[in-house]
VOFI-629727 format. One line per field, with one value per atom (N, C-alpha, C, O): residue number from 1; y, x, z; atom name; chain; residue in three letters. Coordinates in Angstrom, 3 decimals. Layout:
<pts>
num	NUM; ...
c2	Y; ...
c1	X; ...
c3	Z; ...
atomo	CA; ...
cadena	A; ...
residuo	ALA; ...
</pts>
This chain:
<pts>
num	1; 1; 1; 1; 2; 2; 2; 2; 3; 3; 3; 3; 4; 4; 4; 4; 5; 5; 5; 5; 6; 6; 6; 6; 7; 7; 7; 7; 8; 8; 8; 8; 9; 9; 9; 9; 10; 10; 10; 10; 11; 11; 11; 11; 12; 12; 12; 12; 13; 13; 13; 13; 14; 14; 14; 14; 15; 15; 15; 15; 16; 16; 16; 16; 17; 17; 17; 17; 18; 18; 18; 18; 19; 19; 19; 19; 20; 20; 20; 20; 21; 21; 21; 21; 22; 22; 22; 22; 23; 23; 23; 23; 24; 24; 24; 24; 25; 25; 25; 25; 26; 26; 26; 26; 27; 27; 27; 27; 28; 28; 28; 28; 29; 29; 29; 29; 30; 30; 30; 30; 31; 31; 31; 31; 32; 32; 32; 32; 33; 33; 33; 33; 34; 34; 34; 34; 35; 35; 35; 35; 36; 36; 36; 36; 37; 37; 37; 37; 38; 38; 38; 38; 39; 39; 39; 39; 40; 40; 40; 40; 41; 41; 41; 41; 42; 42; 42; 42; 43; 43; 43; 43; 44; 44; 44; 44; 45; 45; 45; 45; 46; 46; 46; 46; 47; 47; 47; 47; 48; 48; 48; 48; 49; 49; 49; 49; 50; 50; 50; 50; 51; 51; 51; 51; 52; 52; 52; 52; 53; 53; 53; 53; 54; 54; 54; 54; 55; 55; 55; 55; 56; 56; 56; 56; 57; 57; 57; 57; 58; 58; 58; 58; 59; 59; 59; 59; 60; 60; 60; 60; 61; 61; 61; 61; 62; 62; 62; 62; 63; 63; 63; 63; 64; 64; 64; 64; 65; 65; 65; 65; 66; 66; 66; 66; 67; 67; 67; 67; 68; 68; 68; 68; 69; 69; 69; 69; 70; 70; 70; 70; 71; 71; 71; 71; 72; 72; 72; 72; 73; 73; 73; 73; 74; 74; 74; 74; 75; 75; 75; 75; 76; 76; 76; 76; 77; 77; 77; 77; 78; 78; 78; 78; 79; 79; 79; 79; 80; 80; 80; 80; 81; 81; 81; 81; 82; 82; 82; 82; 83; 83; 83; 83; 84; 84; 84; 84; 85; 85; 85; 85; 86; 86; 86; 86; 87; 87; 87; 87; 88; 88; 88; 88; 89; 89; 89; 89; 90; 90; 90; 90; 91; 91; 91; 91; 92; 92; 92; 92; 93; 93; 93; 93; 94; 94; 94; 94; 95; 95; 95; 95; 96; 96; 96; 96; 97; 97; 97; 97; 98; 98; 98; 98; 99; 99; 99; 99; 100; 100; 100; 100; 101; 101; 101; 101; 102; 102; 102; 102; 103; 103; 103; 103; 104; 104; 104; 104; 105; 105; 105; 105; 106; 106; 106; 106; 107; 107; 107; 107; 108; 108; 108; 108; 109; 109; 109; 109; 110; 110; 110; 110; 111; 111; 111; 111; 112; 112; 112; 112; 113; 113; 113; 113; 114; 114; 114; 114; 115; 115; 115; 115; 116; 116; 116; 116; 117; 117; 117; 117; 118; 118; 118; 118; 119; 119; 119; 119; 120; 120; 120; 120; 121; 121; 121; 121; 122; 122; 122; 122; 123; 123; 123; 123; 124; 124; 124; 124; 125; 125; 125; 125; 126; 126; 126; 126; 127; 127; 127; 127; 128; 128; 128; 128; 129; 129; 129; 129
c2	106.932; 106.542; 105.151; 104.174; 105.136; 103.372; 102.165; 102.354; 101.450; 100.179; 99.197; 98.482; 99.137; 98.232; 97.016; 97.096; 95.831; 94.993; 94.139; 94.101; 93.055; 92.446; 91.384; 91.338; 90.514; 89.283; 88.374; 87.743; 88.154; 87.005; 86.043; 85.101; 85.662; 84.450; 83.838; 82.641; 84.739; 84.309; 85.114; 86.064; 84.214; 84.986; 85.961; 86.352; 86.669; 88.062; 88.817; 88.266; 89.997; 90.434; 90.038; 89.884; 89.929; 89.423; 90.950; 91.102; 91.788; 93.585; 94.128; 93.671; 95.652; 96.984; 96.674; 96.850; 96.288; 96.356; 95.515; 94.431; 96.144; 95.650; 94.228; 94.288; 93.212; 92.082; 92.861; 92.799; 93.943; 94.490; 96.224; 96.625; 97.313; 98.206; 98.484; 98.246; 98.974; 98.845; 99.968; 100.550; 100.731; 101.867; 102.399; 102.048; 103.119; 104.125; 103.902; 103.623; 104.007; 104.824; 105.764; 106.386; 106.199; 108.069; 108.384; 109.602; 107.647; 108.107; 108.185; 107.293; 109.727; 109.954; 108.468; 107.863; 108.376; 107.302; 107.672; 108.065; 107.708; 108.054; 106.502; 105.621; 106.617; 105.648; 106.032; 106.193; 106.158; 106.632; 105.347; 104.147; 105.953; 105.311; 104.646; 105.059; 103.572; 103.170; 104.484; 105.057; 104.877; 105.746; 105.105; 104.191; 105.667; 105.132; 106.226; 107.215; 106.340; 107.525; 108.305; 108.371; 109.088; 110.055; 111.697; 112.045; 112.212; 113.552; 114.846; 114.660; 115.610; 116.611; 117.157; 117.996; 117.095; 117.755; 116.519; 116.574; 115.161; 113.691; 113.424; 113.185; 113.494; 112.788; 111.236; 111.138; 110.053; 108.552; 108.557; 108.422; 108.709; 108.115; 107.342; 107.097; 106.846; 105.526; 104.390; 103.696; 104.153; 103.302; 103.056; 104.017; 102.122; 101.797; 102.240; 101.894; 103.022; 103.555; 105.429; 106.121; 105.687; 106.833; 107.100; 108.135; 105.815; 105.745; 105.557; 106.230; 104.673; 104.549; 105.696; 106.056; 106.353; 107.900; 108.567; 109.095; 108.709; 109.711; 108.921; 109.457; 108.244; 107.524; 108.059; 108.711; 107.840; 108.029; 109.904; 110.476; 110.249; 111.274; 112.042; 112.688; 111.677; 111.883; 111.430; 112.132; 110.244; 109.738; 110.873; 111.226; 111.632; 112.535; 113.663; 114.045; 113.983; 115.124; 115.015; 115.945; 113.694; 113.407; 113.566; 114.394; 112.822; 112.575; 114.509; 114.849; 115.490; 116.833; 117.301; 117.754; 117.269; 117.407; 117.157; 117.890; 116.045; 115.907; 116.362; 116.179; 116.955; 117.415; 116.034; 115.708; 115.268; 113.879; 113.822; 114.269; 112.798; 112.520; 111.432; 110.531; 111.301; 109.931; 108.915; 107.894; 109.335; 108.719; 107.985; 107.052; 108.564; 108.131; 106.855; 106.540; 106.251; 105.704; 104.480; 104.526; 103.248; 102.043; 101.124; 100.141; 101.207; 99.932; 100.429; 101.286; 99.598; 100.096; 98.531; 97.483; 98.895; 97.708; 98.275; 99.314; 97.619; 97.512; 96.410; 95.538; 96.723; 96.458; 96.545; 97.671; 95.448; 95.797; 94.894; 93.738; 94.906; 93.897; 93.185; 93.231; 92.402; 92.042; 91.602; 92.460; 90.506; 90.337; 91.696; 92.522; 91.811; 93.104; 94.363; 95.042; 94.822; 95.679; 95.765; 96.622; 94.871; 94.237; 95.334; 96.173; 95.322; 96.059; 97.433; 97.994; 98.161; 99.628; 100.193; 101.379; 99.343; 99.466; 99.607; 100.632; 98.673; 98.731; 99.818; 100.218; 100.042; 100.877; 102.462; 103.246; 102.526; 103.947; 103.876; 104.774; 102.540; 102.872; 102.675; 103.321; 101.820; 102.022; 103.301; 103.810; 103.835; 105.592; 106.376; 107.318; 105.796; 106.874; 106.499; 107.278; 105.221; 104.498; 103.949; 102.952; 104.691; 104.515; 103.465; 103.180; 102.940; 102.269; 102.809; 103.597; 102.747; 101.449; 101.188; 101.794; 100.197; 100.414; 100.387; 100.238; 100.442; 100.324; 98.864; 98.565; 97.922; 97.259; 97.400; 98.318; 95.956; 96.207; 95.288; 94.399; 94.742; 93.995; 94.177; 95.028; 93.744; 93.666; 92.415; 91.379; 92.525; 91.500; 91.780; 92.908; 90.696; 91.284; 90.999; 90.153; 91.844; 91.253; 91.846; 92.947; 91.033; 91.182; 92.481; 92.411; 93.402; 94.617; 95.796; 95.515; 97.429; 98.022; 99.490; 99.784; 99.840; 100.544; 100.875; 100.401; 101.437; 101.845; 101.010; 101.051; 100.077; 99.318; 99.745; 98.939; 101.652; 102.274; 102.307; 102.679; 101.682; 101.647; 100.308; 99.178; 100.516; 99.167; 99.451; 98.727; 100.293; 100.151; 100.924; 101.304; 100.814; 101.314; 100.859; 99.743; 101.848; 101.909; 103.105; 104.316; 102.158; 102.436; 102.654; 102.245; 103.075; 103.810; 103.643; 103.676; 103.440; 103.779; 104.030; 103.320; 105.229; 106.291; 106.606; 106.986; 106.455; 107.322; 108.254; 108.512; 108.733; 109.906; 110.436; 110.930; 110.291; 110.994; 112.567; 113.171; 112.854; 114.920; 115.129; 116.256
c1	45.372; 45.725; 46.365; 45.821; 47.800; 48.237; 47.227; 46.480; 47.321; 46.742; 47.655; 48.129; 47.941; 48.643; 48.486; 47.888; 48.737; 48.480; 49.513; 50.736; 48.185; 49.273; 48.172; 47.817; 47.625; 46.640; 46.540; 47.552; 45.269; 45.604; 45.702; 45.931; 45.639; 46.109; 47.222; 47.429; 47.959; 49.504; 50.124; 49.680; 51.617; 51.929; 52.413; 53.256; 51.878; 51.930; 53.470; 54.344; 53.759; 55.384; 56.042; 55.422; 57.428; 58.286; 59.008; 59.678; 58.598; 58.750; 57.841; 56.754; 58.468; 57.301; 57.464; 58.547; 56.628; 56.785; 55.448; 55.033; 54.906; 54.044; 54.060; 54.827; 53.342; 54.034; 53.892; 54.758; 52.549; 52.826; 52.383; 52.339; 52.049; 51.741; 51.062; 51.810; 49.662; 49.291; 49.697; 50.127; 49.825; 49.996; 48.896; 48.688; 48.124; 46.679; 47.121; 48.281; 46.430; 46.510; 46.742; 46.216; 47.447; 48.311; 49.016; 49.050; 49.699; 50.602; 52.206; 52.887; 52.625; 53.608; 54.841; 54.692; 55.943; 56.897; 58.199; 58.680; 59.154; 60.197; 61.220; 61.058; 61.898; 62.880; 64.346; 65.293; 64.472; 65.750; 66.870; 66.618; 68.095; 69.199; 69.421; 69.007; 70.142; 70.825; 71.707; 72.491; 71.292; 72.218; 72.874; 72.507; 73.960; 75.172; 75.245; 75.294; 75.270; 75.844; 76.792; 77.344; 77.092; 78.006; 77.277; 76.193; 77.630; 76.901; 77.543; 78.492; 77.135; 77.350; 78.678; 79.002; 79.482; 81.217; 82.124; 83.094; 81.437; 82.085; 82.372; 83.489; 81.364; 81.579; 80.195; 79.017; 81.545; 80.976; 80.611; 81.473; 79.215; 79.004; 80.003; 80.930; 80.020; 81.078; 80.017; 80.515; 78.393; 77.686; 76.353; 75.617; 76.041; 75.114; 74.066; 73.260; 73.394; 71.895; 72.119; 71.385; 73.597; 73.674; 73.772; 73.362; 74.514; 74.224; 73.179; 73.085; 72.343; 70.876; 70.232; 69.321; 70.346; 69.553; 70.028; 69.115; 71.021; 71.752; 71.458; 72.164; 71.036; 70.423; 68.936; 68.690; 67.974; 66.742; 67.018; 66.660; 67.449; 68.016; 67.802; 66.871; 68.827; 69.013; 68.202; 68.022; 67.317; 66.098; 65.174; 64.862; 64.583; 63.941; 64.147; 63.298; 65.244; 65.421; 65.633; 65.579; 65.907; 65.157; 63.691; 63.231; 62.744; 61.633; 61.127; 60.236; 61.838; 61.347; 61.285; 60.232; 62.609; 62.765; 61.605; 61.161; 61.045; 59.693; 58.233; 57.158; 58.390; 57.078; 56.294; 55.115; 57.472; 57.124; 57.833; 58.971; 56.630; 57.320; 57.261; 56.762; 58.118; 58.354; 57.214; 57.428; 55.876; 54.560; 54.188; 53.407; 54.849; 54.722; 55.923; 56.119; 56.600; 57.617; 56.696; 55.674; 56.707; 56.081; 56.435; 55.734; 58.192; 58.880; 60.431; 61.072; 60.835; 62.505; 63.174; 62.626; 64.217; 65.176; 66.489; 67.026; 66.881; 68.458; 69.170; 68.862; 70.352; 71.435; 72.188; 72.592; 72.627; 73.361; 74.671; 74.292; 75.888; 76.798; 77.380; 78.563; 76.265; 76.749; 75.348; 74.566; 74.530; 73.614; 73.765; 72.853; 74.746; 74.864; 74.103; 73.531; 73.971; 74.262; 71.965; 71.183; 71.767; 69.967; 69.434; 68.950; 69.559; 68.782; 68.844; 67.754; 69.909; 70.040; 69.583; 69.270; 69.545; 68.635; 67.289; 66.656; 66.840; 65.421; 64.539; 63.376; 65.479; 65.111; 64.829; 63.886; 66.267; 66.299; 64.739; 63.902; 64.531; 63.529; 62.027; 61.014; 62.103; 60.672; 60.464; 59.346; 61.500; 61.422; 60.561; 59.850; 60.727; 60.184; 59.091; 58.464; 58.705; 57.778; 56.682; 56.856; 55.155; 54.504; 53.346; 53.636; 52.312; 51.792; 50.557; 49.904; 50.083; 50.924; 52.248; 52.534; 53.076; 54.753; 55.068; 54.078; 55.620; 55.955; 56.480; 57.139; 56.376; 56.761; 58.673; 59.368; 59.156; 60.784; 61.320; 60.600; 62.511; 63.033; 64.562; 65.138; 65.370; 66.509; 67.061; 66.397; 68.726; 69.417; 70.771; 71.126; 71.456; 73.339; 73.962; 73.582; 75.162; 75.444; 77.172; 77.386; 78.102; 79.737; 80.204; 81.373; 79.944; 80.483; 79.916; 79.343; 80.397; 79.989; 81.513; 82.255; 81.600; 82.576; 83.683; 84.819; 83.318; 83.851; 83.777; 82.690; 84.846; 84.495; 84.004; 83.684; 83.712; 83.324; 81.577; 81.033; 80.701; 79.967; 79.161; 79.603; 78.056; 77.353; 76.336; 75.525; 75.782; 73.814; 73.927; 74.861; 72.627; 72.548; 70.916; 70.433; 70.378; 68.978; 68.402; 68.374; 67.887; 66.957; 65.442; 65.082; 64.549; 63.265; 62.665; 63.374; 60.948; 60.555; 59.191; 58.496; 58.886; 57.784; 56.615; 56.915; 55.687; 54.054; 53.450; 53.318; 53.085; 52.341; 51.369; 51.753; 50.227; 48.938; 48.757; 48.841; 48.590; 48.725; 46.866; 46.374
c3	122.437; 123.775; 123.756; 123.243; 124.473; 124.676; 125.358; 126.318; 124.945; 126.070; 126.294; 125.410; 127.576; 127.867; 128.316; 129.388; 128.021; 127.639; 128.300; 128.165; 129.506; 130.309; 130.746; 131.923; 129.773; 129.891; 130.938; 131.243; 131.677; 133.133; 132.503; 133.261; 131.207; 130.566; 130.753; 130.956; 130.675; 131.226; 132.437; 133.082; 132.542; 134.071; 134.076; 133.268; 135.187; 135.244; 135.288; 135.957; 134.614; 134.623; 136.139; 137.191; 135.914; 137.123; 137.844; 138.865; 136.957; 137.532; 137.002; 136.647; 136.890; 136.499; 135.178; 134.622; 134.686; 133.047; 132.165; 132.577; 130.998; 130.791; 129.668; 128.707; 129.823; 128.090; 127.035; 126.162; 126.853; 125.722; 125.763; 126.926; 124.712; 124.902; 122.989; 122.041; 122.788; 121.830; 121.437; 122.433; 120.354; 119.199; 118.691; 117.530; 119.146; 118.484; 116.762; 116.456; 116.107; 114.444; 114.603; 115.526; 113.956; 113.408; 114.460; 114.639; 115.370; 116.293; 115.832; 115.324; 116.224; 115.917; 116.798; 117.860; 115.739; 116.600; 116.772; 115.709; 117.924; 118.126; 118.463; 119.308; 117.777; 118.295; 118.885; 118.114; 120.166; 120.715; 120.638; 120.749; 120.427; 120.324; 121.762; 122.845; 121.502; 123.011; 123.341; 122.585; 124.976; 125.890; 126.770; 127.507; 126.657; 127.868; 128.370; 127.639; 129.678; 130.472; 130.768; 131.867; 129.585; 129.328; 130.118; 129.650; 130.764; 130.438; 129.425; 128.663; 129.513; 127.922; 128.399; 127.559; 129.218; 129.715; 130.213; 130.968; 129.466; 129.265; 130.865; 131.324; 131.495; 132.985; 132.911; 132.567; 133.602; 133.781; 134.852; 135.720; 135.259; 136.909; 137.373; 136.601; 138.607; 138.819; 139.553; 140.440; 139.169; 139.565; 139.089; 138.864; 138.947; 137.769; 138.112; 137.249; 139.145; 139.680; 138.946; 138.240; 139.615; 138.745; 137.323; 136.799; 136.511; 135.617; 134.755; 133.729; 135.073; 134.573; 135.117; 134.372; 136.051; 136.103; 134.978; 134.344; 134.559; 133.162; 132.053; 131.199; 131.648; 130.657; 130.494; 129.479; 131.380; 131.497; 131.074; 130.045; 131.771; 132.142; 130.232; 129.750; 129.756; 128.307; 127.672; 126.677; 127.714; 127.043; 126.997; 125.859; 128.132; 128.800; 127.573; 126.767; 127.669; 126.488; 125.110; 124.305; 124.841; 123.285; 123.313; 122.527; 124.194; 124.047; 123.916; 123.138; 124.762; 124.835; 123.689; 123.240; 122.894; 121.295; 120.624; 119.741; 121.050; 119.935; 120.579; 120.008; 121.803; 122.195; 123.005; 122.869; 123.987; 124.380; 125.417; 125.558; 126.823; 127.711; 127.990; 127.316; 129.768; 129.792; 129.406; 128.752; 129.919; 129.544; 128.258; 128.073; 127.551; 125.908; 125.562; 124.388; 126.563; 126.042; 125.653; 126.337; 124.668; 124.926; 125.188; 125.428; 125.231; 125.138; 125.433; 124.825; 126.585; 126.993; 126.194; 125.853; 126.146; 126.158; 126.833; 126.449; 127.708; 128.877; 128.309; 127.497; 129.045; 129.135; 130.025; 130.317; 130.738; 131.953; 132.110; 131.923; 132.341; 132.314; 133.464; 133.802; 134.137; 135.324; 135.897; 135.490; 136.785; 137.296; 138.637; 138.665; 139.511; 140.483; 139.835; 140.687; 138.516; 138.185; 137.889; 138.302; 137.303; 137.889; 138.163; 137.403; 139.652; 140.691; 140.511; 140.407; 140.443; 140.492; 139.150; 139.043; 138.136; 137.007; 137.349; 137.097; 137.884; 137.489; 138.825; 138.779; 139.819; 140.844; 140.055; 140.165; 139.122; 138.388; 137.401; 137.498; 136.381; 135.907; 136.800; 136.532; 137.718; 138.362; 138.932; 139.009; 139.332; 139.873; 139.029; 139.378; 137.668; 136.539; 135.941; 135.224; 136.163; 135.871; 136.582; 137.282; 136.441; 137.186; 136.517; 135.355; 136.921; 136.390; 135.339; 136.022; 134.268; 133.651; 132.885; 131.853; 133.489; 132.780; 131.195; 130.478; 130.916; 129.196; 129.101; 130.097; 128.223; 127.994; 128.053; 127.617; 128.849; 128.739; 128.594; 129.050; 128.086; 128.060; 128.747; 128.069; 129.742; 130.333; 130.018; 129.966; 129.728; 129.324; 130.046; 130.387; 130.234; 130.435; 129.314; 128.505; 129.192; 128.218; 128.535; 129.042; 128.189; 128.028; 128.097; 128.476; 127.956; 127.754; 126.453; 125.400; 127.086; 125.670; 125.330; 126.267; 124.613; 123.854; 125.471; 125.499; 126.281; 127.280; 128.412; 128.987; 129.011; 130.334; 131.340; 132.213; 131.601; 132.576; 132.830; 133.870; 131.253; 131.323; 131.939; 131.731; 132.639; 133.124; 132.813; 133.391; 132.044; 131.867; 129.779; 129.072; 129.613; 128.416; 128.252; 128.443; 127.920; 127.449; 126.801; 127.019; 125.789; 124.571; 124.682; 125.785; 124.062; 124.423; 122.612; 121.607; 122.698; 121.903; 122.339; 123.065; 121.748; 122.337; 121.156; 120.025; 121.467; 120.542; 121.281; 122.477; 120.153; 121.102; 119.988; 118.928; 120.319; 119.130; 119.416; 120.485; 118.624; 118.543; 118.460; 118.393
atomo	N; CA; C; O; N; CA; C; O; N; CA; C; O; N; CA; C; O; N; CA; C; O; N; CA; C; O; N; CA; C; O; N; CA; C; O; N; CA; C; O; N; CA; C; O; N; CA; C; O; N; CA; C; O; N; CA; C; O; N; CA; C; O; N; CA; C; O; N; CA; C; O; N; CA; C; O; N; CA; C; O; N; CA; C; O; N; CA; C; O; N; CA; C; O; N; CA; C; O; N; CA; C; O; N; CA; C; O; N; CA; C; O; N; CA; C; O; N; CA; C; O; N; CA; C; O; N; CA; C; O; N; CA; C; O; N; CA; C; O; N; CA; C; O; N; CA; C; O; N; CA; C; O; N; CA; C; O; N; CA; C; O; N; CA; C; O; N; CA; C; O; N; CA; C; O; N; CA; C; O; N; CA; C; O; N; CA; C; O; N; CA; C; O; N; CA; C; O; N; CA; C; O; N; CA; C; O; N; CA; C; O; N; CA; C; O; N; CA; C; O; N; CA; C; O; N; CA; C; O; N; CA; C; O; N; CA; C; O; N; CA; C; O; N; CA; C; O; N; CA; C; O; N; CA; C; O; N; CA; C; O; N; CA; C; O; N; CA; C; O; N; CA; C; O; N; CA; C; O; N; CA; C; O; N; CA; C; O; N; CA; C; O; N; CA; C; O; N; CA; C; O; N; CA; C; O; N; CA; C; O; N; CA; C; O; N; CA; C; O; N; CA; C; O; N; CA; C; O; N; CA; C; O; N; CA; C; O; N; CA; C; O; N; CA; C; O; N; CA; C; O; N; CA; C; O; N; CA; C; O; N; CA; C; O; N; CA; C; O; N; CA; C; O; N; CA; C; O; N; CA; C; O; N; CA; C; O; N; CA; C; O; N; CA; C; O; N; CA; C; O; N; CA; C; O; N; CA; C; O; N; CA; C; O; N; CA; C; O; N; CA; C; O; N; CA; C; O; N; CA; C; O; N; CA; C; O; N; CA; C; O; N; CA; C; O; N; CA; C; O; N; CA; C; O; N; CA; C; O; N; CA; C; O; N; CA; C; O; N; CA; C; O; N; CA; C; O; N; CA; C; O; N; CA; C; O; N; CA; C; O; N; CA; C; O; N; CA; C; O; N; CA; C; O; N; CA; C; O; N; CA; C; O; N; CA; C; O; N; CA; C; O; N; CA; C; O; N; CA; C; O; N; CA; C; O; N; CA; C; O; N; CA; C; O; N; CA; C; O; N; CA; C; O; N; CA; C; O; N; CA; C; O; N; CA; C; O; N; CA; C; O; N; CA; C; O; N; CA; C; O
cadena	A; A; A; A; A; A; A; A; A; A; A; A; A; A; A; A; A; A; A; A; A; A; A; A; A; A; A; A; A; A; A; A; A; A; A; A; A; A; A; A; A; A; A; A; A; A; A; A; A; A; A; A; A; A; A; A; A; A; A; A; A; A; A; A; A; A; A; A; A; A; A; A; A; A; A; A; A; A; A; A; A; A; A; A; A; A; A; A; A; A; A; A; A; A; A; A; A; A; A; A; A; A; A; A; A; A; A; A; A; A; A; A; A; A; A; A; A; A; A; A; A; A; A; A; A; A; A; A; A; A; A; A; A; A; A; A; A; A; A; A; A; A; A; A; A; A; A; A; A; A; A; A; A; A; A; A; A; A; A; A; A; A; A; A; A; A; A; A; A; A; A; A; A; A; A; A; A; A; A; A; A; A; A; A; A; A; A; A; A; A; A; A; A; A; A; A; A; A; A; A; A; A; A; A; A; A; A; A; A; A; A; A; A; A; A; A; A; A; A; A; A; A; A; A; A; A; A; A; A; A; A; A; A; A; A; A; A; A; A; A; A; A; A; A; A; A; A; A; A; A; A; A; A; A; A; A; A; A; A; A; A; A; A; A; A; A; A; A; A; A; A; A; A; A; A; A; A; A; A; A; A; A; A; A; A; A; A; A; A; A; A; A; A; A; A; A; A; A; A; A; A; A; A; A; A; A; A; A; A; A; A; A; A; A; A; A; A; A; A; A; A; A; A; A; A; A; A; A; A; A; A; A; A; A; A; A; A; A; A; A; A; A; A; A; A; A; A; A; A; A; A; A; A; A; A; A; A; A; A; A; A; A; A; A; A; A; A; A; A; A; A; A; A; A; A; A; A; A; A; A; A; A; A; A; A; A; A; A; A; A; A; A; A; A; A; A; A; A; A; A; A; A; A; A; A; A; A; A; A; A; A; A; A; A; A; A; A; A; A; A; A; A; A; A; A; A; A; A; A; A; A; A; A; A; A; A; A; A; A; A; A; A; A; A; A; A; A; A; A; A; A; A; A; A; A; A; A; A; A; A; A; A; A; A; A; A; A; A; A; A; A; A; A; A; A; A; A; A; A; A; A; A; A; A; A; A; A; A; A; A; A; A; A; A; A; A; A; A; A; A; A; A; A; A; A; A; A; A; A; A; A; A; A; A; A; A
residuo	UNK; UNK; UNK; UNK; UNK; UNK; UNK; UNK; UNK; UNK; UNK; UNK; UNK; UNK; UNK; UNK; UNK; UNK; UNK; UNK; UNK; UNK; UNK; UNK; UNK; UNK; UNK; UNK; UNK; UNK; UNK; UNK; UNK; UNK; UNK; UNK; UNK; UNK; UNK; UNK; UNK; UNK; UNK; UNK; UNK; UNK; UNK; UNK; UNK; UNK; UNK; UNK; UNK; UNK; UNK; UNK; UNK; UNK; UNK; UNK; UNK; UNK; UNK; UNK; UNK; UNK; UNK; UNK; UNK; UNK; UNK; UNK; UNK; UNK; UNK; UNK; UNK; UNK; UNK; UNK; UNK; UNK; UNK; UNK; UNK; UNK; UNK; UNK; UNK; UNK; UNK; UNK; UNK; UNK; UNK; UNK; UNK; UNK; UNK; UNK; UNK; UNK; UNK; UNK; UNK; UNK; UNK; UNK; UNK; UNK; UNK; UNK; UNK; UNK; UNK; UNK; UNK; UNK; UNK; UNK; UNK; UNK; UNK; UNK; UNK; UNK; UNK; UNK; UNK; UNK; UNK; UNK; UNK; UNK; UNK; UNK; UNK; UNK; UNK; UNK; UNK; UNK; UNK; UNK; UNK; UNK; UNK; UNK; UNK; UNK; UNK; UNK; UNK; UNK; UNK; UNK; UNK; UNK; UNK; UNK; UNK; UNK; UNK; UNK; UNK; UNK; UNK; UNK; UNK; UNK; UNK; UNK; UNK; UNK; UNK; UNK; UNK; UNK; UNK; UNK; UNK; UNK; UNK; UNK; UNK; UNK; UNK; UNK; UNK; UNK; UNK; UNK; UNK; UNK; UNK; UNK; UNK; UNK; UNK; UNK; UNK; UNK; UNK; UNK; UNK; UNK; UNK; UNK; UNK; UNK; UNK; UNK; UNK; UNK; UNK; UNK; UNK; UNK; UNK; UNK; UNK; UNK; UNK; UNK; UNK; UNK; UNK; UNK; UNK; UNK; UNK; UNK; UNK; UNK; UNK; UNK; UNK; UNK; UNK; UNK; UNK; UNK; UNK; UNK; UNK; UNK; UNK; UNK; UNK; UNK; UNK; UNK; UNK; UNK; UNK; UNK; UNK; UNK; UNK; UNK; UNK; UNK; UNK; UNK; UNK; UNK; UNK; UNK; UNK; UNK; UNK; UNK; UNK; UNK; UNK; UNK; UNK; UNK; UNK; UNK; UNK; UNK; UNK; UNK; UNK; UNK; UNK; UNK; UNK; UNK; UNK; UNK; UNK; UNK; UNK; UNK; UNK; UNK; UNK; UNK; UNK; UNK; UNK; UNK; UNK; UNK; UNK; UNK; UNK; UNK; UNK; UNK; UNK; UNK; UNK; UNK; UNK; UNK; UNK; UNK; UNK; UNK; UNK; UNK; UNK; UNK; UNK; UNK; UNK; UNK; UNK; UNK; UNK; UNK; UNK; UNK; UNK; UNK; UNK; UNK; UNK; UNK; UNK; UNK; UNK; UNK; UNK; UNK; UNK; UNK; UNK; UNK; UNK; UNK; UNK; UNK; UNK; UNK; UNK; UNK; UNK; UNK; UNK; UNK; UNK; UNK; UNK; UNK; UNK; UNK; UNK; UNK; UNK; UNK; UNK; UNK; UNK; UNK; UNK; UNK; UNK; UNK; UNK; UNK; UNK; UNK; UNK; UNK; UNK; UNK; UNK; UNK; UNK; UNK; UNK; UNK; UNK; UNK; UNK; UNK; UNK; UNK; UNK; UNK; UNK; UNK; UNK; UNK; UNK; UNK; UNK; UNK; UNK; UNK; UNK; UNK; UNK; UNK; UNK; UNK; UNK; UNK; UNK; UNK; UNK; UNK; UNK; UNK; UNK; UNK; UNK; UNK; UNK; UNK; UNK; UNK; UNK; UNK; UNK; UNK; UNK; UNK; UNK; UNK; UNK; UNK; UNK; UNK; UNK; UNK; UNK; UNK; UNK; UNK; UNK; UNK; UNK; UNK; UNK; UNK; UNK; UNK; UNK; UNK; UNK; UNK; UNK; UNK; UNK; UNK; UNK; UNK; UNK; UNK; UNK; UNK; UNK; UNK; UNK; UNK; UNK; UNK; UNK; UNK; UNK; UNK; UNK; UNK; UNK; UNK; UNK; UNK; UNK; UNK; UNK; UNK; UNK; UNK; UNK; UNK; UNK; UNK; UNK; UNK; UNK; UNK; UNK; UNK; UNK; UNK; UNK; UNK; UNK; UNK; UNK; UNK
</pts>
């Protein structure tokens, strides 16, 4: 089972997200690639809430591949290129994220392969059998 790990020692997260998330012994580990929001007949949302839904979206069905759901993720990392772009991120992942959150980290950053893109997130998931 995860424990998540979010100490009154220090200050408390500034969103849904936990400081840390522990790893059981013998838990299987998945590490998903960064997703950009492509869908499978090459259609770009044209807005970063729809886009980060098709991200999660595709995370969702890696995690199925291994017999894993969103529950099991322990740790996101984002990407977003633009402070505007913030909010509709983290609306898409608090949608999916109930408490307790996975540990996340969000950053902006200049751009990625395609200028059409504004979000990109990565996932890493356990899950004990």
């Amino acid at each position: 089972m995860l424990q998540h790990k979010t100490p009154d020692t220090i200050r408390a997260p500034f969103a849904n997200y936990s400081h840390g998330v522990e790893i059981p012994a013998n838990a299987r580990l998945l590490f998903c690639s960064g997703q950009l929001a492509v869908s499978l007949n090459d259609i770009i949302p044209d807005n970063t809430l729809d886009q980060a839904n098709l991200c999660f979206d595709n995370i969702e069905k890696i995690l199925r591949a291994s017999n894993m759901e969103m529950s099991d993720i322990v740790r996101i990392n984002a990407y977003v290129t633009a402070r505007e772009h913030m909010a509709p991120y983290m609306a898409a992942r608090d949608a999916r994220f109930k408490t307790p959150p996975p540990a996340s980290t969000l950053m902006i950053v200049t751009g990625f392969t395609r200028e059409e893109f504004t979000v990109e997130i990565e996932a890493i998931a356990a899950k004990t059998d």
